[in-house]
BAPA-215103 format. One record per atom (N, C-alpha, C): residue in three letters; x, z, y. Coordinates in steps of 0.02 Angstrom, whole numbers, plus 32768, in hexadecimal, padded with zeros to 4 digits. Last residue first. Example, Ala and Ser with C-alpha at 12.3 -4.5 7.8 and 13.67 -1.06 7.14 Angstrom:
ser828281627F90/ser82AC81657FCB/ser8285818A8002/ala829481867EE4/ala826781867F1F/ala829481867F5B/
% end
This chain:
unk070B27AC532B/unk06EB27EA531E/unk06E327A852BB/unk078427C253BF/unk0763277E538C/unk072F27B25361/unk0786280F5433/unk078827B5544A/unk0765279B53FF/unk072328785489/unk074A2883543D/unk073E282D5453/unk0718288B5510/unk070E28CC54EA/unk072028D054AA/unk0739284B55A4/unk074D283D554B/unk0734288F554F/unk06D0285A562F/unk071C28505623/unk0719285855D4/unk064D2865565A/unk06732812564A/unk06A5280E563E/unk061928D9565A/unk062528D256A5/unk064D286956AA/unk05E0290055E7/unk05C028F65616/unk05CC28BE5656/unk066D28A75579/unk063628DE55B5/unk061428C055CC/unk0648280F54F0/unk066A28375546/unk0642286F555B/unk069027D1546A/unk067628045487/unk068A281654CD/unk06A327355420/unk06C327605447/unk067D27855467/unk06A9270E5366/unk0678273653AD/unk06B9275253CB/unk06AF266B5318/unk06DC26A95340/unk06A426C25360/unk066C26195293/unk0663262752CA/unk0691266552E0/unk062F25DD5228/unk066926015217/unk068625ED5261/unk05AC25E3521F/unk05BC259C5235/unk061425A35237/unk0580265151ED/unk0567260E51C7/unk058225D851D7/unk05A226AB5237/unk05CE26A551FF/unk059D267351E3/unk0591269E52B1/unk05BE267E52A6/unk05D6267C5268/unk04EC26CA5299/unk050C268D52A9/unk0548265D5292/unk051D274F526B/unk04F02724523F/unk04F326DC5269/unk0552276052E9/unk0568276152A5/unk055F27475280/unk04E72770534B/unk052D27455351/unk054A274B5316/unk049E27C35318/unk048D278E5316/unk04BA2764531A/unk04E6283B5335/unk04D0283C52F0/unk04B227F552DC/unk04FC283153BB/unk053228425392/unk051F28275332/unk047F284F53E9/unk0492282253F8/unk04E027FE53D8/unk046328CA53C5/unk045A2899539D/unk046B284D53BA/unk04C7291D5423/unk04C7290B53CF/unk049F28C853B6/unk04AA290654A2/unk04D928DD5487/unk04DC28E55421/unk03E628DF54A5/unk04242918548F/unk046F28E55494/unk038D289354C5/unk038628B254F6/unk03D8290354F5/unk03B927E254CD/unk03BC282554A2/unk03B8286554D2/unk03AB272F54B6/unk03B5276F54D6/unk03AF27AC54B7/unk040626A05462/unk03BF26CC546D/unk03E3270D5491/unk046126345495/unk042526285465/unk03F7265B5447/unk045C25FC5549/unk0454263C5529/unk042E262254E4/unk04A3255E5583/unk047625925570/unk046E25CD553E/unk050825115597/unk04F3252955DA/unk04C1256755B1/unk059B251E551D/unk0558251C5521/unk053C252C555F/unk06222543550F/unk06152503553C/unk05BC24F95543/unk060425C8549C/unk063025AC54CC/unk062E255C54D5/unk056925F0548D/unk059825E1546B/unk05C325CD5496/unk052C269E54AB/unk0527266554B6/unk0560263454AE/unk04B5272E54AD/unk04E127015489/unk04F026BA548C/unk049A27A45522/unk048527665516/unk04BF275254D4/unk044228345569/unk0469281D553B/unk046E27CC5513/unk03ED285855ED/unk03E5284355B0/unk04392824558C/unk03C428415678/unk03D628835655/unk03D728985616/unk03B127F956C0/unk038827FC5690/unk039A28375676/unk043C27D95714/unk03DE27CD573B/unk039F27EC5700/unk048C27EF56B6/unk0487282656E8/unk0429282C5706/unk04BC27EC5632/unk049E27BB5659/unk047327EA5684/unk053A27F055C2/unk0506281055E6/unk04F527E35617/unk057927A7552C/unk057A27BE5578/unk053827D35589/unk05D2275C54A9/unk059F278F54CD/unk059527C154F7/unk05EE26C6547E/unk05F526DF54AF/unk05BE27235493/unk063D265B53F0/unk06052685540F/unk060D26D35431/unk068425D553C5/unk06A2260E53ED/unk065B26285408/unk06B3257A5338/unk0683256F537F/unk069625CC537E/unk076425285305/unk071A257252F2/unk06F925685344/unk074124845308/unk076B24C0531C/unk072D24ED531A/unk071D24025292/unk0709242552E3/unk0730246452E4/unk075023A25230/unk074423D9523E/unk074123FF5287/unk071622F35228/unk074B231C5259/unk073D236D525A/unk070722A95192/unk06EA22C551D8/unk071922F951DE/unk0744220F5152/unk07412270515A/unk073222775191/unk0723218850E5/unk071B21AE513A/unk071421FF512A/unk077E21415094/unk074A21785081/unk0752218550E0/unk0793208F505D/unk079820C55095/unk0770210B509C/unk07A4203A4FD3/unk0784205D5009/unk07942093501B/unk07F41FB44FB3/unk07FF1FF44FB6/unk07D320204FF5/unk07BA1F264F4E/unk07D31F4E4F9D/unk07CE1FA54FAE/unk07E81F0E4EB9/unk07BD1F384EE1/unk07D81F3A4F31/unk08111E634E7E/unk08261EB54EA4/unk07E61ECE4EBA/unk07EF1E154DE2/unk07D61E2B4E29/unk07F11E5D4E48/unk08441DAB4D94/unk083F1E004D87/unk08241E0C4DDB/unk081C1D324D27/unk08371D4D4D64/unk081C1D934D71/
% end
């Protein structure tokens, strides 16, 4: 007699949607922040928007991540980067 195999089920994990990184100013500090979208917290400060630019990168490009960029003032300065 010829045994069947039961056919196993491969589980795929759910690709997450590109994560979305913020960079804004933070007025009380006067610092430049990077911070991921739905996150309550800043994942580091910057006293430049460049490097705050230069970190958000190296971020999103490990986690193949969007930067949206904002003014000073909180309005878009560039949406995906």
């Amino acid at each position: 007699m010829a045994q069947k195999k039961a056919k196993e089920k491969k589980t795929v994990k759910p690709v997450e949607p590109d994560r979305v990184y913020h960079i804004s100013f933070r007025k009380l500090l006067r610092k430049w922040q990077v911070k991921a979208e739905g996150d309550s917290k800043a994942l580091k400060l910057f006293w430049t928007q460049a490097e705050a630019i230069d970190y958000a990168k190296s971020v999103a490009g490990n986690r193949e991540g969007r930067i949206v960029i904002h003014k000073e003032d909180g309005s878009f300065r560039k949406l995906t980067y």
